[in-house]
C-alpha positions as CSV (number, residue, x, y, z in Angstrom):
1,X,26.9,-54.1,-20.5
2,X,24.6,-50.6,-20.0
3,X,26.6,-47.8,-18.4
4,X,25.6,-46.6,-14.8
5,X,25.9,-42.8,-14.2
6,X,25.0,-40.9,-10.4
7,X,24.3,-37.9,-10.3
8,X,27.0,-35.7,-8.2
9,X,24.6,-34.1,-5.9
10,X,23.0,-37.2,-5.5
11,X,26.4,-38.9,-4.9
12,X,27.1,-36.8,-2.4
13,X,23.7,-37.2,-0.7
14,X,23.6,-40.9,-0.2
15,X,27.2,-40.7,1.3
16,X,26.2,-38.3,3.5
17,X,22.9,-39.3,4.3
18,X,24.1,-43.6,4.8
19,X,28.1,-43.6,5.5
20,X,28.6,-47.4,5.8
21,X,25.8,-48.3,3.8
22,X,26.6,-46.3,0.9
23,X,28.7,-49.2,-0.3
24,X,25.6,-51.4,-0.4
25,X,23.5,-49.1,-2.2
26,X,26.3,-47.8,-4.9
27,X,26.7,-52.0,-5.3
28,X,22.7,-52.1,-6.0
29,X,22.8,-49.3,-8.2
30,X,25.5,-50.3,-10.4
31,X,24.2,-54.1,-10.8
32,X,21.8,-52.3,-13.4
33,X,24.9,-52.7,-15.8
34,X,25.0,-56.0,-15.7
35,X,20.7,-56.2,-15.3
36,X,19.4,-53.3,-16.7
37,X,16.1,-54.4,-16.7
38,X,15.6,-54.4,-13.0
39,X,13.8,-51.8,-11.3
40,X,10.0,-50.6,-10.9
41,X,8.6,-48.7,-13.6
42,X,6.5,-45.4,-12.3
43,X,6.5,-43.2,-16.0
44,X,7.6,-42.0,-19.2
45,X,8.2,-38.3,-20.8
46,X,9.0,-38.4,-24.4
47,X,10.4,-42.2,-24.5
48,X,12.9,-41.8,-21.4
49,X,11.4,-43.9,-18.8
50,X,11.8,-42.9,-15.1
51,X,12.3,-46.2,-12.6
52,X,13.0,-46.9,-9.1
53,X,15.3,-49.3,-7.0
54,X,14.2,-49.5,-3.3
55,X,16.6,-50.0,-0.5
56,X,14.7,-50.0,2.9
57,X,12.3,-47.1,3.0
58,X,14.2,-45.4,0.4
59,X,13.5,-44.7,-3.5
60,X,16.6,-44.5,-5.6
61,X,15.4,-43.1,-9.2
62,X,16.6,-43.4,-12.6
63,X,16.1,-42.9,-15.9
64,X,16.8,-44.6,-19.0
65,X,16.0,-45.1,-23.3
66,X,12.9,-46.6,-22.8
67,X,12.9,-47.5,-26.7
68,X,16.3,-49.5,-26.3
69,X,15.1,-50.8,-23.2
70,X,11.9,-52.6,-24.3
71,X,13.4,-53.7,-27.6
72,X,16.6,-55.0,-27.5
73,X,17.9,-58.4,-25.6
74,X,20.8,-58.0,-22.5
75,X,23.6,-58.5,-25.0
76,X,22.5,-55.2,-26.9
77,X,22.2,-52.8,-24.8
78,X,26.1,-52.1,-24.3
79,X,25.5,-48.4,-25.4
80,X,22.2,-48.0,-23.0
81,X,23.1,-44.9,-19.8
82,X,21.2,-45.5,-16.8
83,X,21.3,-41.9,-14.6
84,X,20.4,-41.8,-10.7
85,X,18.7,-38.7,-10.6
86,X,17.1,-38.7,-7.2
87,X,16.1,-40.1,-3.8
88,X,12.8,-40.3,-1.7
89,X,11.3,-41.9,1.2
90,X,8.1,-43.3,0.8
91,X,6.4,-39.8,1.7
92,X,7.7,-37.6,-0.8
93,X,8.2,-40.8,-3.5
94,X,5.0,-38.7,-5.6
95,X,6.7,-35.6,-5.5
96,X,9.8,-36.7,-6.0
97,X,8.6,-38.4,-9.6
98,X,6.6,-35.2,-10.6
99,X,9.8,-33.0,-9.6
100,X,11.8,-35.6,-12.4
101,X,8.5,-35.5,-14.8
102,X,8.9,-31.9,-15.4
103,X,12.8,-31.5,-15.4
104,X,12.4,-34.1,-18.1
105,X,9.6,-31.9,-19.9
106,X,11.2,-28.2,-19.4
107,X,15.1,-29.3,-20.0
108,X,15.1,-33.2,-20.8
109,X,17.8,-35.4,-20.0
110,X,20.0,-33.0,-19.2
111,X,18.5,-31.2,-16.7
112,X,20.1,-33.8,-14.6
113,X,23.7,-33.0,-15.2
C-alpha cells in the first residue's frame, strides 16, 4: 500500500474552500494508496512525475517516484509517497503545473514541505 501525504497549506485550503465536501475529496485522494496508479499524467522533472485527480472543475495535483511507479506491480509499491501539492480550476490548471515544474527544479521534492 503507497503512502498518501497533503500538504498542510493545501489541507487547509480544500477545508476551507469545500466544508462538507472536503470529506469526498480527502476519500478520493487517499484511494491512491490503495490505486496508486490512478490519476492523469501532465509531466516529469528529474524522474518525479507531477499528476492530477479531478473533482468537478477542480485539479488536485501530486507528485510521485515516477521510476517505482512505472516499474514495479501494486504489491510493490508499499514504500511509494504520493504528496498533494496543489489545487486549480481549469483556468489556472497551466500555471498551476509550471508553478510545481519549477519548485521541483529550484528546490525538488521538498519544496513542498
Amino acid at each position: 500500500m503507497a503512502k498518501v501525504e497533503i500538504a498542510e497549506p493545501l489541507k487547509n485550503e480544500i477545508l476551507n474552500k469545500f466544508g462538507q465536501e472536503s470529506k469526498i475529496i480527502f476519500r478520493k485522494m487517499y484511494s491512491l494508496e490503495e490505486n496508486p496508479k490512478k490519476g492523469n499524467p501532465l509531466g516529469q522533472v528529474a524522474g518525479i512525475v507531477i499528476k492530477e485527480l479531478k473533482y468537478k472543475s477542480y485539479r488536485f495535483y501530486f507528485i510521485t517516484d515516477g521510476h517505482k511507479l512505472k516499474i514495479m506491480s501494486l504489491e510493490q509499491l508499499s514504500d511509494l509517497l504520493i504528496k498533494f501539492v496543489r489545487i486549480s480550476d481549469k483556468k489556472s490548471q497551466q500555471k498551476t503545473i509550471n508553478e510545481i515544474k519549477d519548485v521541483l527544479k529550484k528546490v525538488g521534492r521538498e519544496g513542498f514541505g
